[in-house]
N, C-alpha and C positions, 0 to 999 in steps of 0.2 A: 384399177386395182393392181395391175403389174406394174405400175410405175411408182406404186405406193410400197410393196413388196420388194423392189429395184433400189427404194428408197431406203429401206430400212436395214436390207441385208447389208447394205454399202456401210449403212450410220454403224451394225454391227462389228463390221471387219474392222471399220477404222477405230473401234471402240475397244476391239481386244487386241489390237494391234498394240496400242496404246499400254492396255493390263500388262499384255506382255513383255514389252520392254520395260514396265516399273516392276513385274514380278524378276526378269531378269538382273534388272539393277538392284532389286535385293538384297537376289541369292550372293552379288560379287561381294556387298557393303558386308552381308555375315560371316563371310569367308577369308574379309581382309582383316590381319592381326592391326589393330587399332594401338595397340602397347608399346608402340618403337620406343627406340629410347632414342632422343636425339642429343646428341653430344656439341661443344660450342669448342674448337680447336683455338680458339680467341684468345688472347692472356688477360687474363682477370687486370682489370684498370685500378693501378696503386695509387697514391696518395702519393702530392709530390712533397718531396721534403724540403720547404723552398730554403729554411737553415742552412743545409747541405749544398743547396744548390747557388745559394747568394754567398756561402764561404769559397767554395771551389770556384765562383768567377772572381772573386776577388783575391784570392790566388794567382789564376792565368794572368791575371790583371799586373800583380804583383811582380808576377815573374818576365813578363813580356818589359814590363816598364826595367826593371833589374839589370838586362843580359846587355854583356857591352860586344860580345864576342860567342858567336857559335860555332861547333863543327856540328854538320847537317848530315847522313850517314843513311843512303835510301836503302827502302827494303825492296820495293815493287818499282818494275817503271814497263812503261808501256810506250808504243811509237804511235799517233794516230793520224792516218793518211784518211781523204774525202770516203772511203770505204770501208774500212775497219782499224781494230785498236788492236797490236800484238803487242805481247809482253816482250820484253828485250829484258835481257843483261845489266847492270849498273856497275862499272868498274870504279866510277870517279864519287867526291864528296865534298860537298862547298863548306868554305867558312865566312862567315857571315861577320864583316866588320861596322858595328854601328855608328863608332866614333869617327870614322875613313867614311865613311857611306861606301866600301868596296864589296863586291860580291870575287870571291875565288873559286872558282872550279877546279878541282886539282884532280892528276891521275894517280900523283905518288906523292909522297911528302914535299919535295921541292918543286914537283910539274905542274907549277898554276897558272890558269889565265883569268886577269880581273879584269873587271868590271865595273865601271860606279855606278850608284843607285840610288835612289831614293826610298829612305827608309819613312815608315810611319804607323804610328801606332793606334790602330781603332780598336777601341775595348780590349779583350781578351788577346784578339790579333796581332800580329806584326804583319804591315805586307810590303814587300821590298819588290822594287819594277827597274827595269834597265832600261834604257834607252838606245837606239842602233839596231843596226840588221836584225839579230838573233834576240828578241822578244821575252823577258824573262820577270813573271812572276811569279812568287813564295810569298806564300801563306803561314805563317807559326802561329800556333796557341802555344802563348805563355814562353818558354823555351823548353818545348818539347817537344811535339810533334810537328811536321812540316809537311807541304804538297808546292810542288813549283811545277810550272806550266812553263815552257818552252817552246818558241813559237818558230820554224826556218820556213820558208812562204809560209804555205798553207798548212805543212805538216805540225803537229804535234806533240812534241816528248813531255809525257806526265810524269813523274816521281812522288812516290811519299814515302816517306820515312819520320825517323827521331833523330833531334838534335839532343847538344850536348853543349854543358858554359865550357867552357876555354879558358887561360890566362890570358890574359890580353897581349904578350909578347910572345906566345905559340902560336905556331906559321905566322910569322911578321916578317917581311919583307922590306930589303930598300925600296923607298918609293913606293909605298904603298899609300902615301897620302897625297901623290902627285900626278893622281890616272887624267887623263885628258877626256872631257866630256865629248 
C-alpha cells in the first residue's frame, strides 16, 4: 500500500507539474499583444517596361557604334593594393582614339602619353585593352559613362567617370597613328 500511495503521489506531482507549466504558458499567450503590425521595408516589385528598356540598349548600342573620338573625364578613382582600396585624387583625362586605336593619358592639354589599343565593341559596350607593362582596361556604355582598371604588378588604379564625343582633330597630335606596338 505505501508503494501504491509512493505511486500515486509521484503520478500526481508530475501531473500538476505538467497543469502548471500549460496554466503558465497561458497566462504569457493572454498577455502578449497578438496585433503587431509587421512592415516589409522591400520595394514593391514594378513591371519592367521592356519598350524602354530595348529603346535605351539600342541607343548605348547606337552610340557606342557612333563615337570616333572621346575625352574620358573621371570623377572617383581609387588605388587598390592586396589589402585595401583608398580613394586618391585624379588630375589626368584620356582621349579615346578609335580610328588610331590610341589610348592618351594627358595631365594638361598638351601632356600626353599614348598608347595603342585594341578597341571592340560588345553590345552596348566598348572595351578598349593595352598591351605592356601597365595593364589598361575601359569599359564605356555607349559614349557616356566609363570605368578603366589599371593594372602596375599587382596594384590597382580604378576610375569611373563620363565621357564626352570630341572632333576628331581635338588633341590630335603628330604621329598619333605611328605608336609602336
Amino acid at each position: 500500500m505505501k508503494l501504491f500511495i509512493c505511486f500515486l503521489s509521484l503520478l500526481s506531482f508530475v501531473v500538476s507539474e505538467g497543469f502548471a507549466k500549460e496554466i503558465d504558458l497561458k497566462n504569457k499567450i493572454k498577455n502578449t499583444d497578438l496585433n503587431t503590425k509587421k512592415t516589409d521595408s522591400r520595394e514593391a516589385i514594378q513591371e519592367i517596361d521592356f519598350k524602354k528598356l530595348f529603346s535605351d540598349a539600342e541607343s548605348y548600342f547606337n552610340s557606342a557604334k557612333a563615337w570616333k573620338k572621346l575625352k574620358c573625364t573621371p570623377k572617383s578613382g581609387f588605388i587598390c593594393t592586396k589589402h585595401e582600396c583608398k580613394k586618391r585624387d585624379i588630375k589626368s583625362f584620356l582621349i579615346l582614339d578609335k580610328e588610331n586605336k590610341i589610348i592618351k593619358r594627358c595631365e594638361k592639354e598638351n601632356n600626353c602619353e599614348r598608347f595603342k589599343a585594341q578597341f571592340l565593341q560588345t553590345g552596348v559596350y566598348f572595351n578598349i585593352q593595352t598591351s605592356g607593362p601597365i595593364g589598361t582596361l575601359i569599359r564605356i556604355l555607349g559614349d557616356t559613362r566609363f570605368k578603366e582598371i589599371a593594372t602596375v604588378g599587382l596594384d590597382a588604379y580604378i576610375v569611373n567617370g563620363n565621357c564626352e564625343v570630341i572632333l576628331q582633330d581635338q588633341y590630335s597630335e603628330e604621329g598619333d597613328d605611328k605608336i609602336e606596338e
